[in-house]
mmCIF file of the N, C-alpha and C atoms, coordinates in Angstrom:
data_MODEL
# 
_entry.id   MODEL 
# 
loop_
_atom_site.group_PDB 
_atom_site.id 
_atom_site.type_symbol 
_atom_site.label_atom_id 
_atom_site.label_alt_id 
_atom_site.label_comp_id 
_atom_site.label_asym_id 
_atom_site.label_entity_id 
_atom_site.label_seq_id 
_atom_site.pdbx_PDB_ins_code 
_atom_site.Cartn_x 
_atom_site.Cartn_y 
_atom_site.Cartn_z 
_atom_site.occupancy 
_atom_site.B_iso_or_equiv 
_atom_site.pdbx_formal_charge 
_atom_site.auth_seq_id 
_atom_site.auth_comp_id 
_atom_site.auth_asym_id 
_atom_site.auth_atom_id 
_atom_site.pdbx_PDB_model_num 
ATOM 1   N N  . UNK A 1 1  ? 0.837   -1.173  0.000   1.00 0.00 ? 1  UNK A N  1 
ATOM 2   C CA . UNK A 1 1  ? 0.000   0.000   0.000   1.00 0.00 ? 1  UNK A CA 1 
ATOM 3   C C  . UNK A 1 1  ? 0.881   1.235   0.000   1.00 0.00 ? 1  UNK A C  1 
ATOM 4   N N  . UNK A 1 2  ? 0.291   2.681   -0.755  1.00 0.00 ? 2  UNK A N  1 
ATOM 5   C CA . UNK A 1 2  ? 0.715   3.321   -0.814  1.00 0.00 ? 2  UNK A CA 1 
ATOM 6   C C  . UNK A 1 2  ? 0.031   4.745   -0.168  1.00 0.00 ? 2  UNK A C  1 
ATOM 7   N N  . UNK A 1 3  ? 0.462   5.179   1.168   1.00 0.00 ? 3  UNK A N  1 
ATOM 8   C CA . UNK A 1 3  ? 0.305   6.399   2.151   1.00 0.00 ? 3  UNK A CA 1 
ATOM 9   C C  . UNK A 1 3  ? 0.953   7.536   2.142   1.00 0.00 ? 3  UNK A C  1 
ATOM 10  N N  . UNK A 1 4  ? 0.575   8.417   0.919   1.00 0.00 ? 4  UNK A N  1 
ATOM 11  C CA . UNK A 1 4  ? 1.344   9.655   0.687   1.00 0.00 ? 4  UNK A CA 1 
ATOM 12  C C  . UNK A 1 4  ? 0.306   11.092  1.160   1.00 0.00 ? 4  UNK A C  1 
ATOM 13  N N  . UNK A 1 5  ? 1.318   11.976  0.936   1.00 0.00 ? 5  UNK A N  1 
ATOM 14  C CA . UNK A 1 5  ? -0.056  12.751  1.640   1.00 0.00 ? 5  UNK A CA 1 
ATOM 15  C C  . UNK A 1 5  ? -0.749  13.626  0.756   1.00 0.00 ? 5  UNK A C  1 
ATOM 16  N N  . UNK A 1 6  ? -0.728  13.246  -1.047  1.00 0.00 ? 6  UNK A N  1 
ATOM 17  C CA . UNK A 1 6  ? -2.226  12.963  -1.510  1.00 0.00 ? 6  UNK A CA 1 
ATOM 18  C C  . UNK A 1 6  ? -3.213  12.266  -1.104  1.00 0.00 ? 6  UNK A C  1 
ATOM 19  N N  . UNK A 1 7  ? -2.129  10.726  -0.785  1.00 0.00 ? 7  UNK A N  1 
ATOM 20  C CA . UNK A 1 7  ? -3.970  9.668   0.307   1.00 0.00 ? 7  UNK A CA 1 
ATOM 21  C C  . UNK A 1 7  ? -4.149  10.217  1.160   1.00 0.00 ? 7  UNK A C  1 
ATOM 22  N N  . UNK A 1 8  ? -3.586  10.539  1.760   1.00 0.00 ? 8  UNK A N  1 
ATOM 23  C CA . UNK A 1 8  ? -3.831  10.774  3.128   1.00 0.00 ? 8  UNK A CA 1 
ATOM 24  C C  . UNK A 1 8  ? -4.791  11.989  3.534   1.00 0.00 ? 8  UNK A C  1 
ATOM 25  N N  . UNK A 1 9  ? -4.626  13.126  2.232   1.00 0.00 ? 9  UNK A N  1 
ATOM 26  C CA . UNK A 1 9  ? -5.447  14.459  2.227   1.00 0.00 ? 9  UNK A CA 1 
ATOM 27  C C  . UNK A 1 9  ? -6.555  13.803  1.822   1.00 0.00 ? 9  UNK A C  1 
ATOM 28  N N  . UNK A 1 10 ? -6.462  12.686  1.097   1.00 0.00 ? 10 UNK A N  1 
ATOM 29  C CA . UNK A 1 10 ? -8.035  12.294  0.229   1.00 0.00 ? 10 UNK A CA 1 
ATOM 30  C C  . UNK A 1 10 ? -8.673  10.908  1.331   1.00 0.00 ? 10 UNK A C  1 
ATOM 31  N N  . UNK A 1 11 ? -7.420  10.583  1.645   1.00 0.00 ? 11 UNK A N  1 
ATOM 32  C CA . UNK A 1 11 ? -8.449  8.963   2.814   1.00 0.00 ? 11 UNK A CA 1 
ATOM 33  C C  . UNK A 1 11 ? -8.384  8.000   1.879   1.00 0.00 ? 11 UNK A C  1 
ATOM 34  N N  . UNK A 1 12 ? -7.784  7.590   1.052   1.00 0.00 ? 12 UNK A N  1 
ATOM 35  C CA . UNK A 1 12 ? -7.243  7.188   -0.026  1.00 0.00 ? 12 UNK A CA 1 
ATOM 36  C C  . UNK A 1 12 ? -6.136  6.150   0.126   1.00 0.00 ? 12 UNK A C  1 
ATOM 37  N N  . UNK A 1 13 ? -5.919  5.143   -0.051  1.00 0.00 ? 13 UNK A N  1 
ATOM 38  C CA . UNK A 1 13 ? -4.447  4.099   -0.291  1.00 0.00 ? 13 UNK A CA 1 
ATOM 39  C C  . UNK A 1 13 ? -4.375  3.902   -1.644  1.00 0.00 ? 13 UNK A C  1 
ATOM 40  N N  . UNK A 1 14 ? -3.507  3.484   -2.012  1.00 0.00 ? 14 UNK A N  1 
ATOM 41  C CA . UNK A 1 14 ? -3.209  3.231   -3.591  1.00 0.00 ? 14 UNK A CA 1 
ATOM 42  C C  . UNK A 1 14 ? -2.273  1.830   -3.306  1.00 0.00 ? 14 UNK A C  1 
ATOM 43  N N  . UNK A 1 15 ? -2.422  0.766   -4.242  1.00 0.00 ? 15 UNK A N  1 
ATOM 44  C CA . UNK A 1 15 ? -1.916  -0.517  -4.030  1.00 0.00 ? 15 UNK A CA 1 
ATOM 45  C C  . UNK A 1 15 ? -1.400  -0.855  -5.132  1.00 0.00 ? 15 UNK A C  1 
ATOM 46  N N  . UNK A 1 16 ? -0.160  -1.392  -4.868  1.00 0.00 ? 16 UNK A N  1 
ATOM 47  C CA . UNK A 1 16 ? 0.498   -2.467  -5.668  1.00 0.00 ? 16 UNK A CA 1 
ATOM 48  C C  . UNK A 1 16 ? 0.120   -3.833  -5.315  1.00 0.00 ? 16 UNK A C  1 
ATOM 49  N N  . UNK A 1 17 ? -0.159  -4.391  -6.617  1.00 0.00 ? 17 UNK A N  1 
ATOM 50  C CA . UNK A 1 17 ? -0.005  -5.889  -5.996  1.00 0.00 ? 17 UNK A CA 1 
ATOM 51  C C  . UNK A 1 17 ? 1.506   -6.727  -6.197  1.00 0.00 ? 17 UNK A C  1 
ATOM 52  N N  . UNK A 1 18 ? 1.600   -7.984  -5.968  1.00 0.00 ? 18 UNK A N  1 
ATOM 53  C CA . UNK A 1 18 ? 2.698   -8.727  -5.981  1.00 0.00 ? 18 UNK A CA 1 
ATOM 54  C C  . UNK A 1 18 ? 3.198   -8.778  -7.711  1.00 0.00 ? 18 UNK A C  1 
ATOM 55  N N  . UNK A 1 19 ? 2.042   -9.212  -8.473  1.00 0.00 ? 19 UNK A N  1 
ATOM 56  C CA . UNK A 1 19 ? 2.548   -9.185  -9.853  1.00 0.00 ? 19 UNK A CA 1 
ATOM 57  C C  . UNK A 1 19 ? 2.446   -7.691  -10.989 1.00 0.00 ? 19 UNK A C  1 
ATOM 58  N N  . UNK A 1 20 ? 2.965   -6.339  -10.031 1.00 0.00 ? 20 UNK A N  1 
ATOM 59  C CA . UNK A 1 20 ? 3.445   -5.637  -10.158 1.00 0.00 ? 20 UNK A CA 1 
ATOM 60  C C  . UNK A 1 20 ? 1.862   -4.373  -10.833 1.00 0.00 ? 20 UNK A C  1 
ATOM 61  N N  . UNK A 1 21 ? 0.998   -4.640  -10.919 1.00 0.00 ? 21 UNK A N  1 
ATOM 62  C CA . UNK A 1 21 ? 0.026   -4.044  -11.410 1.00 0.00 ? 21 UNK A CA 1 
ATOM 63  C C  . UNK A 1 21 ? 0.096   -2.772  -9.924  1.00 0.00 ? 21 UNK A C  1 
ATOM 64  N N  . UNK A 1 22 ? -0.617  -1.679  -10.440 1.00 0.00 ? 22 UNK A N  1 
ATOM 65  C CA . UNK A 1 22 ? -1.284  -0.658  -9.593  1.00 0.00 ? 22 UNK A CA 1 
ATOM 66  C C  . UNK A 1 22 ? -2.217  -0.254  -9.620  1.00 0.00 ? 22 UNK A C  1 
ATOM 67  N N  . UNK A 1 23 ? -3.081  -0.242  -8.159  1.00 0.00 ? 23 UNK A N  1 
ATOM 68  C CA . UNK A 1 23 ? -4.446  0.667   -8.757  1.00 0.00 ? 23 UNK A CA 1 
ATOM 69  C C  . UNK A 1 23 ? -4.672  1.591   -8.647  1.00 0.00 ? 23 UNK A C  1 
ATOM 70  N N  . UNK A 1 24 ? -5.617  2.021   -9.215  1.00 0.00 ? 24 UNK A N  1 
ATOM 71  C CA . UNK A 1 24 ? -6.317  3.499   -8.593  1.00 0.00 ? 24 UNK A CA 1 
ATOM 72  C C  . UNK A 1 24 ? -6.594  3.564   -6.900  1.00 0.00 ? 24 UNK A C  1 
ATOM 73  N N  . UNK A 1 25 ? -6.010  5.187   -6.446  1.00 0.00 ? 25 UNK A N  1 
ATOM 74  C CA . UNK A 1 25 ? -6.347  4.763   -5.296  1.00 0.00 ? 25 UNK A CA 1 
ATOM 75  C C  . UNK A 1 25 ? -7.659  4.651   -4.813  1.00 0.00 ? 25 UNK A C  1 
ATOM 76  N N  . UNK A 1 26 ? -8.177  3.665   -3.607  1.00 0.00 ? 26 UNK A N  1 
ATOM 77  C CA . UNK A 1 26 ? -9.256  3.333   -3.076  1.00 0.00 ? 26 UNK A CA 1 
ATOM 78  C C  . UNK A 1 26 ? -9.542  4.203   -1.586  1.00 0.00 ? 26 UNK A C  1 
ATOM 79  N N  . UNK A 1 27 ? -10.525 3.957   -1.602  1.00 0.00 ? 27 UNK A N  1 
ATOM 80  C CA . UNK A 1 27 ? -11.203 4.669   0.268   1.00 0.00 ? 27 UNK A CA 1 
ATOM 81  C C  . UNK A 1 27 ? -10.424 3.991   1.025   1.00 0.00 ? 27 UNK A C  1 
ATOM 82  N N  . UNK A 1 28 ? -9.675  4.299   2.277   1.00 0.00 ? 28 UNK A N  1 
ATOM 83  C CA . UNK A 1 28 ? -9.049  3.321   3.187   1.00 0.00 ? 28 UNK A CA 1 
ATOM 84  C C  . UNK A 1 28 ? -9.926  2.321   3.756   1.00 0.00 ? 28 UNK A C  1 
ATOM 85  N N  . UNK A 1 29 ? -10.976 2.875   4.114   1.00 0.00 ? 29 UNK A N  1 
ATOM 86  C CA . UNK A 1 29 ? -11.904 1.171   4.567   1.00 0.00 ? 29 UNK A CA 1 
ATOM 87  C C  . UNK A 1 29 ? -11.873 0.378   3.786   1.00 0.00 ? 29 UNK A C  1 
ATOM 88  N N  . UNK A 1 30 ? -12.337 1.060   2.417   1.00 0.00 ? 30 UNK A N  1 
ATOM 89  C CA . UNK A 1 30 ? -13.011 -0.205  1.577   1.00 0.00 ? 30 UNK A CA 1 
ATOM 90  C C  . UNK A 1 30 ? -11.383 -1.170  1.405   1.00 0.00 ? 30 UNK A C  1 
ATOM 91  N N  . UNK A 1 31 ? -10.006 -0.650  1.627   1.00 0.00 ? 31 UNK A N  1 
ATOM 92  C CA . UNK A 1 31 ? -9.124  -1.463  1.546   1.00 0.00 ? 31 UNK A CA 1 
ATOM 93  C C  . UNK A 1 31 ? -8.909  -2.288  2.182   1.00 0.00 ? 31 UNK A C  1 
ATOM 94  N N  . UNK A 1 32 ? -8.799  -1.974  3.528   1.00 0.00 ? 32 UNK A N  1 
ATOM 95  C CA . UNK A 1 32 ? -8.344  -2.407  4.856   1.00 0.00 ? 32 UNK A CA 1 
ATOM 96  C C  . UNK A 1 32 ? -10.042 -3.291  4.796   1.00 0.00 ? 32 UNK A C  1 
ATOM 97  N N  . UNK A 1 33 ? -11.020 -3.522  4.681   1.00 0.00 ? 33 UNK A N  1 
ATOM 98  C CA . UNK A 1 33 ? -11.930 -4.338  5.185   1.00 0.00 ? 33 UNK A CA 1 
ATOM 99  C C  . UNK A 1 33 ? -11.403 -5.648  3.958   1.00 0.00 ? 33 UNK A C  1 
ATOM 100 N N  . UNK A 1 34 ? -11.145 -5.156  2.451   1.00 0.00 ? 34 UNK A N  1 
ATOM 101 C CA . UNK A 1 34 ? -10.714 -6.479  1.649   1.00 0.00 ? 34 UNK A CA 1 
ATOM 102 C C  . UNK A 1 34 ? -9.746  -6.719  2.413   1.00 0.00 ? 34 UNK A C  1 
ATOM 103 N N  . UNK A 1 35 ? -8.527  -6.594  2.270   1.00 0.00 ? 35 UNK A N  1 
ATOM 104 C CA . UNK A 1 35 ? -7.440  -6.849  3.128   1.00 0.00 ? 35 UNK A CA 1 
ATOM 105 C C  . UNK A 1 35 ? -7.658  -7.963  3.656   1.00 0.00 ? 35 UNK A C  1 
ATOM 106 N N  . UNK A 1 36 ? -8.397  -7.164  4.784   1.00 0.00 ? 36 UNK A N  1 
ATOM 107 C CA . UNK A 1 36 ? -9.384  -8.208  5.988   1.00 0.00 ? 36 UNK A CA 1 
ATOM 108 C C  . UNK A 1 36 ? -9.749  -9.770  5.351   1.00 0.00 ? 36 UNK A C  1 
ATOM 109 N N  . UNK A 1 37 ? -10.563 -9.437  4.645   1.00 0.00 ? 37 UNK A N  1 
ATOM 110 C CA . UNK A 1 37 ? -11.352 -10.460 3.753   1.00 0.00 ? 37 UNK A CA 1 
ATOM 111 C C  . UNK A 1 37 ? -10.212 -11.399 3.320   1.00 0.00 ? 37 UNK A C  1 
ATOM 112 N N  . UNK A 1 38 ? -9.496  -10.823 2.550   1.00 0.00 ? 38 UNK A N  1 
ATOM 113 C CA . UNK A 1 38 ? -8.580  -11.912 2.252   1.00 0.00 ? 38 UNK A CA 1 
ATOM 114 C C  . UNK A 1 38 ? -7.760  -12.174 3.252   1.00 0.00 ? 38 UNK A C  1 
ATOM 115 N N  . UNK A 1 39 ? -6.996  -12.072 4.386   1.00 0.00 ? 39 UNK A N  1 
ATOM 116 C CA . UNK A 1 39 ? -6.608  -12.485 5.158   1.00 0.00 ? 39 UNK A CA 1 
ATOM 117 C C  . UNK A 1 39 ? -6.742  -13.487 6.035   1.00 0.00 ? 39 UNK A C  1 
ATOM 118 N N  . UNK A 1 40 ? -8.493  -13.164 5.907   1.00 0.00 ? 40 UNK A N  1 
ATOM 119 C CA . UNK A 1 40 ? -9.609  -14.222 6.705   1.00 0.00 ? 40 UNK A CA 1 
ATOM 120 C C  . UNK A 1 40 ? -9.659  -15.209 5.752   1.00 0.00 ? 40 UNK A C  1 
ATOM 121 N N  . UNK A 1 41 ? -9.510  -15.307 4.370   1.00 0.00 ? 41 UNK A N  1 
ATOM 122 C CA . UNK A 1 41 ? -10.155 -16.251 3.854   1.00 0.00 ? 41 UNK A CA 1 
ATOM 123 C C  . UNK A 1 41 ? -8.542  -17.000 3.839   1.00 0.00 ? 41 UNK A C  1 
ATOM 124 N N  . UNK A 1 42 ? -7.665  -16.570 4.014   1.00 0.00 ? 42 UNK A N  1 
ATOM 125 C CA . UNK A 1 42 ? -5.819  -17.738 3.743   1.00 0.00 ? 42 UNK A CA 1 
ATOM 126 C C  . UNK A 1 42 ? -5.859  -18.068 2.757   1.00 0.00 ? 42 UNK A C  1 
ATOM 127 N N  . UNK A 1 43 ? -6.239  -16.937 1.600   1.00 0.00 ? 43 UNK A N  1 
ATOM 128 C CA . UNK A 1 43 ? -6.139  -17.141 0.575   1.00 0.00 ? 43 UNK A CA 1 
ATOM 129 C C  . UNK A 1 43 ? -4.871  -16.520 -0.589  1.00 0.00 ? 43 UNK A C  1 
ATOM 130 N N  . UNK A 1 44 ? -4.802  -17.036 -1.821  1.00 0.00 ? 44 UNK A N  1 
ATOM 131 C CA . UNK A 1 44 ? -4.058  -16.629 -2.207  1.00 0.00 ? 44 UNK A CA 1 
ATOM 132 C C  . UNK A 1 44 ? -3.970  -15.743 -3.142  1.00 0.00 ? 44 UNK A C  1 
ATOM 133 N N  . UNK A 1 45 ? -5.128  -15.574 -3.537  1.00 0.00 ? 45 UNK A N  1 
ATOM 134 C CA . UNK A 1 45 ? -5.939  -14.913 -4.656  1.00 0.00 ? 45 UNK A CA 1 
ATOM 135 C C  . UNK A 1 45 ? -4.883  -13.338 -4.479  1.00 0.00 ? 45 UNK A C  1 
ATOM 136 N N  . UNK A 1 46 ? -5.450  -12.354 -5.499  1.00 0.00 ? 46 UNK A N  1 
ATOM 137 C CA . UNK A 1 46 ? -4.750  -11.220 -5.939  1.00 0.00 ? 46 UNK A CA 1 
ATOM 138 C C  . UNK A 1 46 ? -6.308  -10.618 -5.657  1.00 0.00 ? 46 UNK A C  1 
ATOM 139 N N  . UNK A 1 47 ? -5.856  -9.230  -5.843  1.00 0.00 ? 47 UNK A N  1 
ATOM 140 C CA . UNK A 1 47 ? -7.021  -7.872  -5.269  1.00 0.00 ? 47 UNK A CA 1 
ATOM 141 C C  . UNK A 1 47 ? -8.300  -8.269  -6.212  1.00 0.00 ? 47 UNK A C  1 
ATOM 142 N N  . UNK A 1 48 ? -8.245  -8.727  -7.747  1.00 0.00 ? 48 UNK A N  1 
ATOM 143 C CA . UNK A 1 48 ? -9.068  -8.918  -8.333  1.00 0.00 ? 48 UNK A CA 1 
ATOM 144 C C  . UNK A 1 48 ? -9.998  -10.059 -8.075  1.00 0.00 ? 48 UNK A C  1 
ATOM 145 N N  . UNK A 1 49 ? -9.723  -11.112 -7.576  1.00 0.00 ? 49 UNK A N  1 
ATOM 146 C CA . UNK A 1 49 ? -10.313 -12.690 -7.092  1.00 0.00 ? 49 UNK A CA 1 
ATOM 147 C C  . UNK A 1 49 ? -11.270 -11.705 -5.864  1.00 0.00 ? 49 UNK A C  1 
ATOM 148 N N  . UNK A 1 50 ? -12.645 -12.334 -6.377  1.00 0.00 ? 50 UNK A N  1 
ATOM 149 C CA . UNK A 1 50 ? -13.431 -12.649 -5.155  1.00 0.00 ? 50 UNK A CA 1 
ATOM 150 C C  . UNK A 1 50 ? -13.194 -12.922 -4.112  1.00 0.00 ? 50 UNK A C  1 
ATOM 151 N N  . UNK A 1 51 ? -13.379 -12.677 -2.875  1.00 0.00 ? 51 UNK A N  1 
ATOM 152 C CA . UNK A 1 51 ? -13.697 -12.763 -1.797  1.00 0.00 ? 51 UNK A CA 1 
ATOM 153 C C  . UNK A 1 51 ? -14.700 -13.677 -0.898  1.00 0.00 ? 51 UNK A C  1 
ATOM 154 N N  . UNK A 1 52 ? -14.133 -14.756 -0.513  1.00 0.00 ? 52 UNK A N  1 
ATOM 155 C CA . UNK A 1 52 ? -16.107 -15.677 0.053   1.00 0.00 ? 52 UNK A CA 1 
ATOM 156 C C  . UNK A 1 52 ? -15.328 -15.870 1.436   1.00 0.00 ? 52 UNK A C  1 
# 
C-alpha cells in the first residue's frame, strides 16, 4: 500500500499488488476491510479474485 499525503489528504491508499500491477487509489476502509477479507479467507488470490 501506498500512504502519501495525496492519500492521506483524500483517505485514499493506492496498491500495488505482488505481480506488479497498480491501482487506482481506493477509500481506506473499503481497503483495509478487503485486506481483511482476504486475510480471513488464507487465501491466495490477488485484489481482483473474489472474496467468500
Amino acid at each position: 500500500m501506498v500512504l502519501g499525503p495525496r492519500e492521506a489528504a483524500d483517505g485514499r491508499l493506492s496498491l500495488r499488488l505482488r505481480d506488479g500491477r497498480r491501482l487506482d487509489p481506493l477509500p481506506a476502509g473499503q481497503v483495509l476491510d478487503r485486506v481483511g477479507a482476504l486475510v480471513g479467507a488464507h487465501g491466495t488470490e490477488l485484489w481482483d479474485e473474489e472474496v467468500r
